[in-house]
ZASETOR-992026 format. One record per residue (C-alpha): residue in three letters; x, y, z negated. Coordinates in steps of 0.02 Angstrom, whole numbers, plus 50000, padded with zeros to 5 digits. Each point is the difference from the previous one (the first is absolute). Layout:
N
AlaXYZ
...
//
This chain:
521
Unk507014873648350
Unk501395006349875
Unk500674992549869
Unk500515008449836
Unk501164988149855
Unk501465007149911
Unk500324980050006
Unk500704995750181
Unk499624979949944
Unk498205005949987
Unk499975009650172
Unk500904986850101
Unk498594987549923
Unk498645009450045
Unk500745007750182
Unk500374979350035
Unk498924990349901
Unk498415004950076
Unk499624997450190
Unk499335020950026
Unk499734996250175
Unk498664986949961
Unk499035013849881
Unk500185013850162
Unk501385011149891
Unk501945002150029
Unk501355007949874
Unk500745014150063
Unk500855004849847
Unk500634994749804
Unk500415013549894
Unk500914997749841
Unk498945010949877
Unk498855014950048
Unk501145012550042
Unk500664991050127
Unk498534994350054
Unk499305020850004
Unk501235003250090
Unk499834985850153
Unk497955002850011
Unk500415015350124
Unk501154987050124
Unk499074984149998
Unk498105006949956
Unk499184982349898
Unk498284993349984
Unk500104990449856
Unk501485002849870
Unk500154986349881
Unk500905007849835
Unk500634990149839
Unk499315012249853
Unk501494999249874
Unk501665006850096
Unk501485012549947
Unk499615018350039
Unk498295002750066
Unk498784984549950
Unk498594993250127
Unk498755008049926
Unk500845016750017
Unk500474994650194
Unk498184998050019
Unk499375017549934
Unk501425008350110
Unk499384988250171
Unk498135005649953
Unk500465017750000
Unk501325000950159
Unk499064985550100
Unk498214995349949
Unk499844987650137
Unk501294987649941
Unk499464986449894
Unk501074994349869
Unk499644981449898
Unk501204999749837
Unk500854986249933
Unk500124997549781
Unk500324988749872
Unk499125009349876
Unk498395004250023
Unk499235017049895
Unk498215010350037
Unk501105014949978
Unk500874993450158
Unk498344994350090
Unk499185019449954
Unk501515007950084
Unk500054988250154
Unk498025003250023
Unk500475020250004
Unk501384994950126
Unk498984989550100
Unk500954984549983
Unk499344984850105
Unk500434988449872
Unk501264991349848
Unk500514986050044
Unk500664988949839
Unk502024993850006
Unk500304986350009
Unk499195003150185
Unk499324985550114
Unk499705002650161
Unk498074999150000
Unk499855013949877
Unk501255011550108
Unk498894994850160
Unk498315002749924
Unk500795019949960
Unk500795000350163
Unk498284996550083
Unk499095012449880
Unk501155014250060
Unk499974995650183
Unk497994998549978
Unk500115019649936
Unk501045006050127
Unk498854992250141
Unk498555008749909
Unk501055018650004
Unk500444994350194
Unk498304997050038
Unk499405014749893
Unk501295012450089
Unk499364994950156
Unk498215001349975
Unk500425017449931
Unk501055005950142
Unk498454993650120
Unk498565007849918
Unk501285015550015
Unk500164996150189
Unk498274996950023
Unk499425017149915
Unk501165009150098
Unk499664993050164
Unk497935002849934
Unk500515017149954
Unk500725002050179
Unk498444993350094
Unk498785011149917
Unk501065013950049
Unk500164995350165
Unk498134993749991
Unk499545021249923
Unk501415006950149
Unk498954990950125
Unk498065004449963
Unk500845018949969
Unk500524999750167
Unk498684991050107
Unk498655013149887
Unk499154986849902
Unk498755008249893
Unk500465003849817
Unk499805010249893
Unk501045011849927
Unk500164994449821
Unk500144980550079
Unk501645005550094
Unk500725009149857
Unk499574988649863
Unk500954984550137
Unk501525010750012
Unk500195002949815
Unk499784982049974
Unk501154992650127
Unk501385016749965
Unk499995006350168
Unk500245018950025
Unk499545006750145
Unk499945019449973
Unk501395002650107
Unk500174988850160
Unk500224998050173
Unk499314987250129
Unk500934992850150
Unk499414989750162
Unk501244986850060
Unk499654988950145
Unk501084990150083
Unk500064998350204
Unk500884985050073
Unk501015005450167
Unk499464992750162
Unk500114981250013
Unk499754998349841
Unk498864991749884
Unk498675008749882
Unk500014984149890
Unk501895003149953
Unk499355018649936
Unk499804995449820
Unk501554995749925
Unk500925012950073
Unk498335013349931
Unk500634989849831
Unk501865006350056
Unk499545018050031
Unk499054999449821
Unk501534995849896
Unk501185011950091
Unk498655012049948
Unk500054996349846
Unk501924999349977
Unk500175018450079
Unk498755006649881
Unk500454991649829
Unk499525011749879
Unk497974998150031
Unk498784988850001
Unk499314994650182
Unk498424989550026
Unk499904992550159
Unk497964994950079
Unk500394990050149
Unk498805002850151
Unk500424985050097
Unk501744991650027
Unk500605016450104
Unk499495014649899
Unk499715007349809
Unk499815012549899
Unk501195005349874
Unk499535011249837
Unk501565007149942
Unk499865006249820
Unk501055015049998
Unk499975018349981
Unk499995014150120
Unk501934995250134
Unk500645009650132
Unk501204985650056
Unk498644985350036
Unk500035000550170
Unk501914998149978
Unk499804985849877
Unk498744991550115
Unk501185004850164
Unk501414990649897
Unk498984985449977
Unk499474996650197
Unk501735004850044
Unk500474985849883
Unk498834987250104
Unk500505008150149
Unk501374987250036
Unk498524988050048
Unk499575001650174
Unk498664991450016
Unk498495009649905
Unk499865019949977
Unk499575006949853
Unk498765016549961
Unk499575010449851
Unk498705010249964
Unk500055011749837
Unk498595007949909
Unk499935017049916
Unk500595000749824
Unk498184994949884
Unk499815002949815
Unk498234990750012
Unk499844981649992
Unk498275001550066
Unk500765007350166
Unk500994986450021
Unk498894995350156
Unk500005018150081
Unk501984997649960
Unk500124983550106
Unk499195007450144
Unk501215014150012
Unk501514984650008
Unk499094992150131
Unk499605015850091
Unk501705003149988
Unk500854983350046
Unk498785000250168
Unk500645015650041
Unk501864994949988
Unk499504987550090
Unk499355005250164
Unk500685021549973
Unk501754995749940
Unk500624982550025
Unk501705006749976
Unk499555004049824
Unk499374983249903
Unk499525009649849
Unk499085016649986
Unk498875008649867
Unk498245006450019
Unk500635017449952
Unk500814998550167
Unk498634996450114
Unk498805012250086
Unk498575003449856
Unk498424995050106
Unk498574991049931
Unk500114980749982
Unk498684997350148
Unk500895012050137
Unk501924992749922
Unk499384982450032
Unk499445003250177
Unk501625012550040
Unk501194983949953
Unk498884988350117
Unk500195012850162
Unk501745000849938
Unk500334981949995
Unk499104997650170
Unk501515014750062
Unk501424991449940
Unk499314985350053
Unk499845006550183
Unk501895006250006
Unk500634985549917
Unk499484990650166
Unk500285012350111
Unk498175003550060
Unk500175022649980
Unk498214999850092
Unk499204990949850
Unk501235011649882
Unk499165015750094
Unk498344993749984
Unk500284995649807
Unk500925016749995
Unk498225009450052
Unk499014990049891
Unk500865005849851
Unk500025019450068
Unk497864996150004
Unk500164993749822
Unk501025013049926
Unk498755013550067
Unk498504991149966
Unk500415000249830
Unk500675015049981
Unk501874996949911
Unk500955015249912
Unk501255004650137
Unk501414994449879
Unk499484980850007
Unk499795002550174
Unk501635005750021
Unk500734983949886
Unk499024987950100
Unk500595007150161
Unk501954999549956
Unk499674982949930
Unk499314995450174
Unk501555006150078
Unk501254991949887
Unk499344982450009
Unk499745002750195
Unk501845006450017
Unk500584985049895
Unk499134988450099
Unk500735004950172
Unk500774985450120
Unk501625000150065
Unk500355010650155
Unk501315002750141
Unk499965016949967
Unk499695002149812
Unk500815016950002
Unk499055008650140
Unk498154991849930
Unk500835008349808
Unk500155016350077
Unk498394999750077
Unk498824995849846
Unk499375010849875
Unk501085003649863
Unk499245001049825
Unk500935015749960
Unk498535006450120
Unk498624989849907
Unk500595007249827
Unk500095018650093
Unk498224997750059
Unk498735011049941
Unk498634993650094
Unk499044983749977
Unk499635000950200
Unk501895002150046
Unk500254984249888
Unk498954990750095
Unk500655004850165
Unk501574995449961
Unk499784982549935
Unk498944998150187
Unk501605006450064
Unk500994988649925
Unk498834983750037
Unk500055005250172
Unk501895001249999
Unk500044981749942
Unk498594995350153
Unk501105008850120
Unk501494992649928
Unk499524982450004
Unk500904994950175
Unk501685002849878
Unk499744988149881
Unk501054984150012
Unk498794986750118
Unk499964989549836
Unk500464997749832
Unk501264986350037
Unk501285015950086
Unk499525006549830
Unk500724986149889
Unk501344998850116
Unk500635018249979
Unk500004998249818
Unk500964985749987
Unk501425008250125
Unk500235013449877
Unk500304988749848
Unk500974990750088
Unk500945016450024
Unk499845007949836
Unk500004983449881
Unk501285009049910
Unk499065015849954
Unk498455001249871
Unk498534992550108
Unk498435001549891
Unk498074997950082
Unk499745017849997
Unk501725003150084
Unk499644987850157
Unk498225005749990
Unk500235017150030
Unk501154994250134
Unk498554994350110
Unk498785014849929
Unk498864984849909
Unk499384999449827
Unk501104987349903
Unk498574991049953
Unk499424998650186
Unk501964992850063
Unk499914988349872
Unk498584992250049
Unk500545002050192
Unk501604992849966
Unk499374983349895
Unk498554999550122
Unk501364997950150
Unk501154990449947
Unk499454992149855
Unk501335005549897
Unk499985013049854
Unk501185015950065
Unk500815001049820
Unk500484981050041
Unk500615002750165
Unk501265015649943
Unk500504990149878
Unk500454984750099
Unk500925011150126
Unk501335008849865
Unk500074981249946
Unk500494994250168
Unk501435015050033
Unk500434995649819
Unk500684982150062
Unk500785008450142
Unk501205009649878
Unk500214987949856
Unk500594987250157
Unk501165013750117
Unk500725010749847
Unk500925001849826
Unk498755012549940
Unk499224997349815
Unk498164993949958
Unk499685018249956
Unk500605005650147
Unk499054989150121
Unk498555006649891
Unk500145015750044
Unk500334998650183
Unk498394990050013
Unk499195015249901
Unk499684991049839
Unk500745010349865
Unk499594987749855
Unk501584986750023
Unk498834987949871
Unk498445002350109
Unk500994995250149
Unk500674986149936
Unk498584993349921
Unk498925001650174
Unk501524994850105
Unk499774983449892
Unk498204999150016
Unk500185001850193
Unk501594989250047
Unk499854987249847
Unk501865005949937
Unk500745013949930
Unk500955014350096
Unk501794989449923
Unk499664984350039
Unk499285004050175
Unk501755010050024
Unk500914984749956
Unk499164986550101
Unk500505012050161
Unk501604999549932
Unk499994979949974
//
């Protein structure tokens, strides 16, 4: 409520003579005529501004046109001792709640009161039925898109002019657009029911790392969707989409692939598009776990049949030298030689299948006592690539399976040596950059494989476990010397001083300081 009286008497009555609090209003402000009162509407922002109609300068009625035109919403009840149509036509064009007649009694001034608040509760209530309907359109809006997305994709029958006359309806464009598979894998020793809020996670980092277009995301289950990224034709998506899992990379416990379509100009492909994801993602998964996100353009270009069947023999490889069994790896390994003849591949997907084979298998390798000599002794790919002949291929990935049969006495007696060697050489090398692919490559594992190993054996994520180390020789040197926070972070191999002393905190309950001082104590 403000008050407006070029008489002070008059104001002080009215801001003391009524109880406000009773009729749900409080004064905020009095203004001695309507200039002053102009110019403290910006500061104190009124409901209700009770005006006297006859004052020096600008009159009430005047004050009332001006709050009309700069703020519609306030309602403004005007007091007068002389009462004139000519004043009641101009206070209808203004909007004026009401005149109330001077002398004023307080039932008159409560009965206006009450007819202003009863307005403003009707805008309120008005506003917000508005902004819901608005809501509720959009979020309509953005169910039958999803709703369109979905049948488009799982080849619901429609017709041509149906799916055309939905997108011009609902504005969707989809003349230009790609489509990615996501799925989300929790680690060993984890659980599947946990998957969703993280897939949730991975969608709005997507998002975020593509801003400029429009993604629409069809969840198939709580590990996996599809994404339809409305954009035209990029050379950097696989970047953008590396960025993104890199980004949710810090989270050790799930693993993250992508799959990415060709670029489409068709909405009614849109199914054939989503294949090529998938296709895509299942080949990054089991061909090149080192590389969560890969394009279609990138895989061998075999029919959908034979590729499906090509990623199950090569899942049942990886599989096989992921647990150290070579025999089943070689028996896999001939399988897919059958399958590849049988139907009769260009020698160029042949070839791209076969180094895929040897990359994942290479990746996959278990710690040795005598890493070097077993190196020098496998096939190198510089061979593979040289190879001219399908055959000479294939003898040397038997070569190289054999090498790993042979080779098996080598191999620590079990994965607890393993663990145990990698957690001497952080203890070693705390100070230096120590990332999963770093230690991984270390021990001649995939990084997704030691992570699991390492969780799986001692129950403790290996991100957690460096980190609790440069922690612990962190303490050592804030207790035995003079050297500065940023200092100590850098010996412990933390270059960020603010990271370090945020996760020192987090780990020891105090900061790096105050844990220097209670030593000192």
């Amino acid at each position: 409520m403000m008050l407006v009286d070029n008489e002070a008497a008059i104001r002080k009555g009215l801001a003391h003579g009524i109880r406000w609090e009773s009729l749900g209003c409080t004064v905020v402000a009095q203004a001695e005529d309507g200039e002053d009162a102009l110019a403290q509407i910006p500061q104190v922002l009124p409901d209700i501004v009770i005006s006297d109609i006859r004052m020096p300068g600008m009159d009430g009625l005047s004050f009332a046109g001006e709050l009309y035109r700069r703020w519609p919403h306030i309602k403004t009840i005007i007091l007068t001792g002389f009462p004139d149509f000519s004043y009641a036509q101009r206070a209808i064009a203004y909007q004026v709640v009401d005149f109330v007649l001077k002398p004023t009694s307080v039932e008159q001034l409560t009965a206006a009161i009450e007819k202003a608040r009863v307005l403003i509760q009707e805008e309120q209530n008005h506003q917000k039925l508005r902004s819901e309907l608005a809501t509720r359109s959009e979020e309509n809006l953005s169910l039958q898109q999803d709703m369109l997305i979905r049948d488009l994709i799982h080849r619901v029958r429609l017709s041509t002019l149906y799916v055309y006359g939905c997108m011009a309806q609902l504005r969707m464009d989809l003349r230009s657009y790609y489509v990615l598979s996501l799925i989300v894998v929790p680690l060993e020793g984890e659980e599947e029911s946990n998957c969703l809020p993280f897939l949730q996670d991975v969608q709005a980092i997507l998002r975020d790392s593509i801003p400029d277009y429009r993604i629409w995301f069809v969840a198939e289950g709580d590990q996996a969707c599809y994404a339809v990224l409305q954009a035209p034709e990029m050379q950097d998506l696989s970047a953008l989409c590396g960025e993104a899992v890199d980004a949710v990379g810090s989270v050790p416990r799930y693993q993250v692939s992508i799959g990415i379509s060709l670029h489409h100009t068709d909405p009614l492909t849109l199914a054939d598009a989503a294949e090529e994801a998938e296709q895509a993602r299942q080949f990054a998964d089991y061909a090149h776990p080192e590389q969560p996100v890969i394009g279609y353009a990138d895989i061998p270009t075999v029919d959908q049949e034979a590729m499906a069947e090509i990623i199950q023999v090569l899942q049942q490889i990886k599989t096989a030298v992921e647990h150290g069994k070579p025999d089943i790896a070689q028996k896999s390994l001939q399988a897919l030689f059958r399958h590849v003849h049988m139907k009769k591949l260009p020698a160029g997907e042949v070839r791209s299948i076969y180094i895929s084979v040897y990359n994942f298998c290479s990746t996959q390798l278990f710690w040795s006592r005598d890493t070097e000599n077993i190196s020098s002794n496998l096939p190198a790919l510089q061979a593979l690539l040289q190879s001219g002949s399908i055959r000479e291929l294939e003898e040397y990935l038997c070569t190289f399976v054999e090498l790993l049969y042979r080779q098996r006495d080598y191999r620590l007696e079990s994965p607890d040596d393993l663990i145990k060697a990698i957690q001497h050489y952080i203890q070693q090398h705390y100070m230096e950059e120590l990332t999963l692919e770093i230690l991984a490559d270390k021990v001649h594992l995939s990084p997704s494989y030691l992570s699991k190993l390492f969780k799986r054996e001692t129950g403790e994520n290996l991100s957690i476990y460096i980190q609790n180390i440069r922690i612990q020789q962190a303490k050592i040197l804030l207790s035995t010397t003079d050297l500065k926070t940023y200092e100590v972070a850098e010996r412990v191999g933390i270059s960020d001083p603010v990271y370090f002393s945020r996760t020192f905190k987090k780990i020891t309950g105090i900061k790096p300081k105050d844990f220097r001082h209670s030593k000192e104590i």
